[in-house]
N, CA, C and O of each residue as an XYZ file, in Angstrom:
556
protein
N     -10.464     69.749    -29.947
C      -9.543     68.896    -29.239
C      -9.100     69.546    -27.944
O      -8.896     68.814    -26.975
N      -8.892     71.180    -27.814
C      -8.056     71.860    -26.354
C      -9.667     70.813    -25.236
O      -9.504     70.291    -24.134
N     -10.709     70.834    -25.866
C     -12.058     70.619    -25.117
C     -11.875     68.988    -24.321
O     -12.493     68.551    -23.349
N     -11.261     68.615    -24.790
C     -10.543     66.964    -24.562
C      -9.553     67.118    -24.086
O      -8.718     67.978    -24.363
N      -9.495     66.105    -23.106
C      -7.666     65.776    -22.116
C      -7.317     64.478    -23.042
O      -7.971     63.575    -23.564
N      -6.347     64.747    -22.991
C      -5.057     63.866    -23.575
C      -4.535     62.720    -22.545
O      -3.788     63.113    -21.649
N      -4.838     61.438    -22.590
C      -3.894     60.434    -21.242
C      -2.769     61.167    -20.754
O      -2.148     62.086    -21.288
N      -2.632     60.679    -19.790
C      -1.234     60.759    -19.492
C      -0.246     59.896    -20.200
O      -0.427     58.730    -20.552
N       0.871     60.657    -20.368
C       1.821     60.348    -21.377
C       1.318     59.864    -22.669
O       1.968     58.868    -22.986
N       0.658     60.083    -23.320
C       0.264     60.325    -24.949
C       1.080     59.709    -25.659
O       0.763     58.768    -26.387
N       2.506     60.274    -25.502
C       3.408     59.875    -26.673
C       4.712     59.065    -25.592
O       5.605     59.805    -25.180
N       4.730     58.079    -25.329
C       5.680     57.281    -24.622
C       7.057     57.485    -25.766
O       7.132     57.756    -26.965
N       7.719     57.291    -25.040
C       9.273     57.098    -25.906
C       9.283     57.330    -27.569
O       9.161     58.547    -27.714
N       9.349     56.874    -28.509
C       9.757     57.506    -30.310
C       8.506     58.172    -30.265
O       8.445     59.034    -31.141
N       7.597     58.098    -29.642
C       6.352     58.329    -30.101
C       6.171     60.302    -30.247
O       5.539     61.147    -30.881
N       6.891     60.218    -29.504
C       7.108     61.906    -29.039
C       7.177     63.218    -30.255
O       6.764     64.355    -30.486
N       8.267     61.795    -30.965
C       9.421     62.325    -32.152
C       9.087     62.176    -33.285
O       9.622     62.909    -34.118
N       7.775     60.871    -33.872
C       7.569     60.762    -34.997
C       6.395     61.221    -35.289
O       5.664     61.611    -34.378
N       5.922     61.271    -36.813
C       5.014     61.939    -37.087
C       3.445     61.564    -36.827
O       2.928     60.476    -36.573
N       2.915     62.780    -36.972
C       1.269     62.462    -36.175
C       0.748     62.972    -37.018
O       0.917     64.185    -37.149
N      -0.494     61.912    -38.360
C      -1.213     62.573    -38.920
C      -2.999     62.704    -38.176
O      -3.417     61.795    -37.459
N      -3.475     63.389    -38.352
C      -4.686     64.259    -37.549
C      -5.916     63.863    -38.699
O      -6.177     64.811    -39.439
N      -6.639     62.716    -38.935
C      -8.178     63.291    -39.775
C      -9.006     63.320    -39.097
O      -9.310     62.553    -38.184
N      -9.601     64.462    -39.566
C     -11.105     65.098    -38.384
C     -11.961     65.707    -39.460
O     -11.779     66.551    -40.339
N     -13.223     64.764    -38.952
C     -14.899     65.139    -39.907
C     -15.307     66.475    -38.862
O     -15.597     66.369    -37.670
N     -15.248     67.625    -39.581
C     -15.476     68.535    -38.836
C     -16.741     68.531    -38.655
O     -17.304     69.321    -37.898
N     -17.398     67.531    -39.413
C     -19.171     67.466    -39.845
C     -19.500     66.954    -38.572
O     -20.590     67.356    -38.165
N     -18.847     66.136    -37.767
C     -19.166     65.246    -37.181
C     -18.245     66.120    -35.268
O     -18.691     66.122    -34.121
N     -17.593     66.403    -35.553
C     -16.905     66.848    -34.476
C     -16.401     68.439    -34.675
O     -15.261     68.885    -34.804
N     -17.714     69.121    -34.649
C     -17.770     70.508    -34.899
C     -16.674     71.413    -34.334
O     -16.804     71.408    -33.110
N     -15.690     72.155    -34.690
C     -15.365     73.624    -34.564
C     -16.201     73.840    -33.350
O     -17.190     73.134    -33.155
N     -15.879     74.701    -32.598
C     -16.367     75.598    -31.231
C     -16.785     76.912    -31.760
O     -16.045     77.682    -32.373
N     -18.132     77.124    -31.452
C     -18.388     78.593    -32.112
C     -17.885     79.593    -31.938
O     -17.970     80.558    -32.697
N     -16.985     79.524    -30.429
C     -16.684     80.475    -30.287
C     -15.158     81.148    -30.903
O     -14.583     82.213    -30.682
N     -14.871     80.078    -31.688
C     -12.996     79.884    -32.482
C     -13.449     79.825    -34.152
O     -14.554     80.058    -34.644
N     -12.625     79.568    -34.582
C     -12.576     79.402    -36.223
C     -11.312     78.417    -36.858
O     -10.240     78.092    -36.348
N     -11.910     78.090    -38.189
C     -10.936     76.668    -38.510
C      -9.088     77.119    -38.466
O      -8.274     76.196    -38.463
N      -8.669     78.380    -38.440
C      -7.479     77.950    -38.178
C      -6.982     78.379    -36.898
O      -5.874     77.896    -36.668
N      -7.465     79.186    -35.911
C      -7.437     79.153    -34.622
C      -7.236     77.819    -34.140
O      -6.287     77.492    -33.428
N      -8.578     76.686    -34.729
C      -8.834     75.545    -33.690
C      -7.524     74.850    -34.472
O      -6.657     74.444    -33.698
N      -7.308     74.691    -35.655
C      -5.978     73.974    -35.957
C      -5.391     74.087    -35.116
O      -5.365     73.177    -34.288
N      -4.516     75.454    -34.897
C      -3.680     75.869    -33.888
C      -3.662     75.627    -32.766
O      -2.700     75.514    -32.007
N      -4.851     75.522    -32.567
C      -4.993     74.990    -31.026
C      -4.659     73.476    -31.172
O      -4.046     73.124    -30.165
N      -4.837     72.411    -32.079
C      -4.359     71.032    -31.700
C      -3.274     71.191    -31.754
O      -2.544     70.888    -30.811
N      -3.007     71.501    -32.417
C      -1.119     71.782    -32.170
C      -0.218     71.949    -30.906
O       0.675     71.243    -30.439
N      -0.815     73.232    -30.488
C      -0.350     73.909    -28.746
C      -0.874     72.640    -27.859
O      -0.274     72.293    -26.842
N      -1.912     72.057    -28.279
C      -2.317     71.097    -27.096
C      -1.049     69.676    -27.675
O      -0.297     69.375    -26.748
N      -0.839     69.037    -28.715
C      -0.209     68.270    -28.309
C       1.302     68.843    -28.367
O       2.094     68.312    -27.588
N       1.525     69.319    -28.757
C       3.381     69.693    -28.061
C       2.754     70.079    -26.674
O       2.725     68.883    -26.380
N       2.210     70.700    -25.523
C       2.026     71.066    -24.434
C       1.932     69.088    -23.841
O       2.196     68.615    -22.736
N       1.560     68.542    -24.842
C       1.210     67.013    -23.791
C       2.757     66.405    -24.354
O       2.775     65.175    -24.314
N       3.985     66.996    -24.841
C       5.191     66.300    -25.013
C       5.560     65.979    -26.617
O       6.531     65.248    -26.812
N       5.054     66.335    -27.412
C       5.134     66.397    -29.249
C       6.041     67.004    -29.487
O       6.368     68.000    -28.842
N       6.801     66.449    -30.687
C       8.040     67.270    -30.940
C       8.018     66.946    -32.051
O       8.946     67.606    -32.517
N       7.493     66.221    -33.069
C       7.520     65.951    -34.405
C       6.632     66.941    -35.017
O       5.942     67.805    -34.475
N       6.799     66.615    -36.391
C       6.112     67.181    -37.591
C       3.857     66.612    -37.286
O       3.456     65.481    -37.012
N       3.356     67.336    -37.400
C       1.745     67.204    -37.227
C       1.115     67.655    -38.926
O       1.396     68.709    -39.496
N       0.567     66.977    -39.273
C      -0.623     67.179    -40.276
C      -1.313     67.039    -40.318
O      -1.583     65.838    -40.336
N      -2.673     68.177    -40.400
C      -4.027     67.945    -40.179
C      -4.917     67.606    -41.594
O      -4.661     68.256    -42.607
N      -5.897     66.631    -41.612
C      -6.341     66.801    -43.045
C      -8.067     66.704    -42.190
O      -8.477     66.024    -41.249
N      -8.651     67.640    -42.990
C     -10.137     67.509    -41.948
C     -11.182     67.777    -43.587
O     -10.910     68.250    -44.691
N     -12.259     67.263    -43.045
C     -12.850     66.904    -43.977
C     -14.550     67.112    -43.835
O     -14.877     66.546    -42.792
N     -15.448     67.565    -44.334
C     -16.643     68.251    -44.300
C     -17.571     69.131    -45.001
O     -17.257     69.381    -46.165
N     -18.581     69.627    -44.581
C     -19.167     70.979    -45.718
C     -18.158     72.057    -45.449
O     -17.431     72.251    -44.474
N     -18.334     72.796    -46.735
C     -17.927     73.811    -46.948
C     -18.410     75.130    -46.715
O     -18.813     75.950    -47.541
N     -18.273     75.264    -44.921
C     -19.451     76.389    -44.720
C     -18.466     77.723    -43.715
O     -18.471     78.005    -42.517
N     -17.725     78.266    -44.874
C     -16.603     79.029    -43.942
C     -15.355     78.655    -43.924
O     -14.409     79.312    -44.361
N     -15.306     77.457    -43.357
C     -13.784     76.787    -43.329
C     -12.820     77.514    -43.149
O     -13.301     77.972    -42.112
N     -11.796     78.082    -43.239
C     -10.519     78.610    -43.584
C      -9.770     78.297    -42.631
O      -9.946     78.737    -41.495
N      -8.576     77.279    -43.034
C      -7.961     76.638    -41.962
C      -6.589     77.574    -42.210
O      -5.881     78.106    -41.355
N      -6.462     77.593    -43.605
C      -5.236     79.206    -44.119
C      -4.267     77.604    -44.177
O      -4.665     76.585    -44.741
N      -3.220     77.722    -43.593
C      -2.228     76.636    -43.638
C      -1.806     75.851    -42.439
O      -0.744     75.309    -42.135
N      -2.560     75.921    -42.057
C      -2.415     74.800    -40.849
C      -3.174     73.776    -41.095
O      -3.036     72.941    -40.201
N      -4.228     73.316    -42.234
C      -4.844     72.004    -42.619
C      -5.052     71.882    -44.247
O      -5.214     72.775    -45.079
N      -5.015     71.029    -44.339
C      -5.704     70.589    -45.622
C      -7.583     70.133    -45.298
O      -8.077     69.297    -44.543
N      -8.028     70.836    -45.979
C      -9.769     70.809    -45.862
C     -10.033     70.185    -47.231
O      -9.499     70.611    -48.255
N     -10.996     69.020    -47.195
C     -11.634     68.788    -48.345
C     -12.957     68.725    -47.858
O     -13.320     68.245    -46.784
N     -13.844     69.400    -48.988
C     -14.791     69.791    -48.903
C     -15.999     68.701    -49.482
O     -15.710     68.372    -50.632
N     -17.248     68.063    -49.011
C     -18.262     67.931    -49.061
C     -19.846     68.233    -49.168
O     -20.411     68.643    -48.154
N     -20.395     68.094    -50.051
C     -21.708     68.032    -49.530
C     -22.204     67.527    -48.259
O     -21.818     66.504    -47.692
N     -23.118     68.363    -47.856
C     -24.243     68.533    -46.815
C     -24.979     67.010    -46.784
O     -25.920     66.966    -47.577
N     -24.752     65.756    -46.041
C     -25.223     64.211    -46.380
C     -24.103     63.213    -46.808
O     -24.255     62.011    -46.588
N     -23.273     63.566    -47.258
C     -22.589     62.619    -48.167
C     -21.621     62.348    -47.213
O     -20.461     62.643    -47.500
N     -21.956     61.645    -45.700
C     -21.148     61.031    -44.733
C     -20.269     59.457    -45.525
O     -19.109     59.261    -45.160
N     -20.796     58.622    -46.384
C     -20.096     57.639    -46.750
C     -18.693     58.129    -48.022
O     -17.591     57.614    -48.212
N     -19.291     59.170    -48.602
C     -18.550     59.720    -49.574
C     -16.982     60.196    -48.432
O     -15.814     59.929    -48.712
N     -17.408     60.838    -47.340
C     -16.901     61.745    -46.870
C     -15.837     60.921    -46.368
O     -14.693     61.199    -46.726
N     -16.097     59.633    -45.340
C     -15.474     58.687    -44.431
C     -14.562     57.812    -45.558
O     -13.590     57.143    -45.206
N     -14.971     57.904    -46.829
C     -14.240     56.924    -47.524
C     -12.872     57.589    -48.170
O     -11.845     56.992    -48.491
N     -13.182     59.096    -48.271
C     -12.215     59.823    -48.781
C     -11.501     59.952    -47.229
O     -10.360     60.275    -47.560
N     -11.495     59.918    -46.387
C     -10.961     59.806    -45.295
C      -9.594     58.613    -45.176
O      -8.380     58.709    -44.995
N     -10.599     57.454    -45.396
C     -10.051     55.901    -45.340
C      -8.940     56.086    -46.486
O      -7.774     55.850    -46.170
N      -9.221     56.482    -47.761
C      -8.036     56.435    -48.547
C      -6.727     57.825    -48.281
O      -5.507     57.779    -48.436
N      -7.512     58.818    -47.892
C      -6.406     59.465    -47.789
C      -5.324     58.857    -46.082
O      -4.129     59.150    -46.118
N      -5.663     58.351    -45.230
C      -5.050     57.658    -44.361
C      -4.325     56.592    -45.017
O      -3.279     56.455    -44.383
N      -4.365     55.842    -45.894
C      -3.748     54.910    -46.351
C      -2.957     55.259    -47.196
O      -1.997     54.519    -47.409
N      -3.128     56.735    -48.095
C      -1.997     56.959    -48.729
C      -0.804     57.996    -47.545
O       0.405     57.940    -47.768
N      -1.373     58.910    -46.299
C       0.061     59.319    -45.661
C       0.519     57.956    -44.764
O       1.517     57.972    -44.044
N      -0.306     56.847    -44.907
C       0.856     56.082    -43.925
C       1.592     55.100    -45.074
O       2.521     54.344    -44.790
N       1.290     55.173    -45.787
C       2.151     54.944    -47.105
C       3.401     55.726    -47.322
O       4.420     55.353    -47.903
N       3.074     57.223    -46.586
C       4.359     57.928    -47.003
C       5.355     58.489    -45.744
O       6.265     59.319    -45.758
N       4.843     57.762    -44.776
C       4.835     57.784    -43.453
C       5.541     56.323    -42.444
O       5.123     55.211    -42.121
N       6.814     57.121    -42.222
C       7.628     55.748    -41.502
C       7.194     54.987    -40.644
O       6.225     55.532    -40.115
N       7.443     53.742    -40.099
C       6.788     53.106    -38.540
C       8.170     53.990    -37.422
O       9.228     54.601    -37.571
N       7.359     53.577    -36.450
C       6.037     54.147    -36.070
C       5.653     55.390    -36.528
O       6.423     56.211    -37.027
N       4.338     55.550    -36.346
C       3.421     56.802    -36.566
C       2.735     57.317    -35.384
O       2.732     56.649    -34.350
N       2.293     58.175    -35.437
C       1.026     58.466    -34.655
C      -0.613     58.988    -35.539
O      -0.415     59.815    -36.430
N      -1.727     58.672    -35.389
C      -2.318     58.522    -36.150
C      -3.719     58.693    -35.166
O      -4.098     57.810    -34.397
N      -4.411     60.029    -35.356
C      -5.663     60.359    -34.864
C      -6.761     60.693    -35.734
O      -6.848     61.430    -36.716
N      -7.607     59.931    -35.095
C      -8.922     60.018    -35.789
C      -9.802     60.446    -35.059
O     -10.250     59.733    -34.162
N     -10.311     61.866    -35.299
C     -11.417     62.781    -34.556
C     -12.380     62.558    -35.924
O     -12.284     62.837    -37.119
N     -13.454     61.828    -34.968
C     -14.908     61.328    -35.754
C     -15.475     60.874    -35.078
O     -14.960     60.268    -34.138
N     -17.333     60.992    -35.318
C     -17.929     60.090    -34.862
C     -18.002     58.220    -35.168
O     -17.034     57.466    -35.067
N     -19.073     57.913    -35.456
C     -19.952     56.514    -35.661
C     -19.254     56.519    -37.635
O     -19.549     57.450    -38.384
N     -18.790     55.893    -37.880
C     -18.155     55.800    -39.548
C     -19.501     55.352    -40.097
O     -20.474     55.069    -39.398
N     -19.445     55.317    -41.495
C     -20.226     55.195    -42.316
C     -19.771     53.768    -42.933
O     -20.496     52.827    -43.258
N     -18.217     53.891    -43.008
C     -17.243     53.087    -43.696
C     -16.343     52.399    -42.416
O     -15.983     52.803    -41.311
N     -16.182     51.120    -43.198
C     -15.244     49.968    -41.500
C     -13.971     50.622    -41.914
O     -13.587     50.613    -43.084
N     -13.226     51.274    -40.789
C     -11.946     51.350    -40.741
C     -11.068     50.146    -40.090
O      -9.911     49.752    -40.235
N     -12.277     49.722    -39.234
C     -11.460     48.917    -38.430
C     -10.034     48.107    -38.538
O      -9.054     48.159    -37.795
N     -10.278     47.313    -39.768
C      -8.978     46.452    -40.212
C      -7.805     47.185    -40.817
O      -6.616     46.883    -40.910
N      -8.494     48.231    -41.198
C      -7.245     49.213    -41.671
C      -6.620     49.977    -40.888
O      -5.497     50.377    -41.197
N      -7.217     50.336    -39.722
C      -6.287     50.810    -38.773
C      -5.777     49.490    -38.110
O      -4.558     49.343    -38.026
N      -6.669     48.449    -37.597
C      -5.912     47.727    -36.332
C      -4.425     47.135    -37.124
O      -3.473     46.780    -36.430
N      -4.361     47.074    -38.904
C      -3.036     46.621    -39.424
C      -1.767     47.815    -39.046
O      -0.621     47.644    -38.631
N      -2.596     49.179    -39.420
C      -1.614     49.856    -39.310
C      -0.732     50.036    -37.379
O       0.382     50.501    -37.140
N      -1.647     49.536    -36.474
C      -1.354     49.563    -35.356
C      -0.502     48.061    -34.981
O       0.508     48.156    -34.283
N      -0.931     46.743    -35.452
C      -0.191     45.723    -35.286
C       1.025     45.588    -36.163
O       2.105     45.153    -35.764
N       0.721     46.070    -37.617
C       2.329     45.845    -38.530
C       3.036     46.789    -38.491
O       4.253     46.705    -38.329
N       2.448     47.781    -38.620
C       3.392     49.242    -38.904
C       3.687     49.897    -37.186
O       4.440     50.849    -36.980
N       3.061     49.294    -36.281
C       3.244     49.761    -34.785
C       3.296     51.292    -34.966
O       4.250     52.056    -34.824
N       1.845     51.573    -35.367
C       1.080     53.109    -35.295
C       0.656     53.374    -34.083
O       0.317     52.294    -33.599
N       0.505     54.145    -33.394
C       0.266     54.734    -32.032
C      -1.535     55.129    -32.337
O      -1.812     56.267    -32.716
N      -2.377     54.344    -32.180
C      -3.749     55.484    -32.584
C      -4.287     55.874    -31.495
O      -4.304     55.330    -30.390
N      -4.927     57.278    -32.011
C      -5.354     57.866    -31.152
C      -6.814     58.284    -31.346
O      -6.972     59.278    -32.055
N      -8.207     57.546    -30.707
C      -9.247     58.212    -31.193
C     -10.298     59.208    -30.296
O     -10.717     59.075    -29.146
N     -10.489     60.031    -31.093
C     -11.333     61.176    -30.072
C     -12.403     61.276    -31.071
O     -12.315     61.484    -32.281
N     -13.893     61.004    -29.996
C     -15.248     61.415    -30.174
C     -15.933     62.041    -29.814
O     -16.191     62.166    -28.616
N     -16.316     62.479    -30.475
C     -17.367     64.240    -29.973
C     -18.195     63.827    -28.979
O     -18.966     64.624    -28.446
């Protein structure tokens, strides 16, 4: 994500203040070789408080299990090597259960490629009813 610019003004007004959950297919939107999984956590972090963040951030990232160690800055669930529909779907439900536990507005980023699985209607609800802020970044 530091590899990506952020719009200008990102987080307009509540947006600043409320919470931002983060899922990222690391399968799909690789780690930088030259960093490691909890460096690069850290680094989304510094990058969005540096673009105006002041709330609580949770990362949940999702992929093979080749190294990983995010330590405590993410929750990692781990996959087989192929199992992109397995992977995107455990994605789709775990998004539906933190905005379940997760007030309106939200902020809500999805670092991934091409899905396996339609998110579409499930985010565009959470963006028209729940007035979620989304944010998507592609490798």
């Amino acid at each position: 994500m530091s590899d990506k610019t952020l719009p200008a003004d990102p987080f307009p007004g509540i947006f600043a203040w409320v919470r931002i959950g983060i899922f990222w297919d690391v399968d799909q939107f690789k780690i930088n070789v030259q960093s490691d999984a909890h460096s690069a956590a850290q680094n989304i972090r510094k990058t969005l408080s540096a673009a105006g963040h002041l709330g609580k951030v949770e990362i949940m990232a999702y992929g093979v299990a080749d190294g990983h160690d995010f330590k405590d800055e993410a929750k990692f669930t781990s996959f087989p090597a192929g199992a992109d529909t397995e992977r995107h779907t455990k994605m789709l439900q775990d998004i539906l259960v933190w905005s379940s536990k997760s007030p309106n507005p939200s902020n809500l980023f999805l670092i991934m490629g091409d899905s396996t699985v339609d998110f579409s209607s499930d985010i565009e609800s959470l963006a028209s009813l729940r007035h979620y802020k989304i944010h998507r970044v592609k490798p």
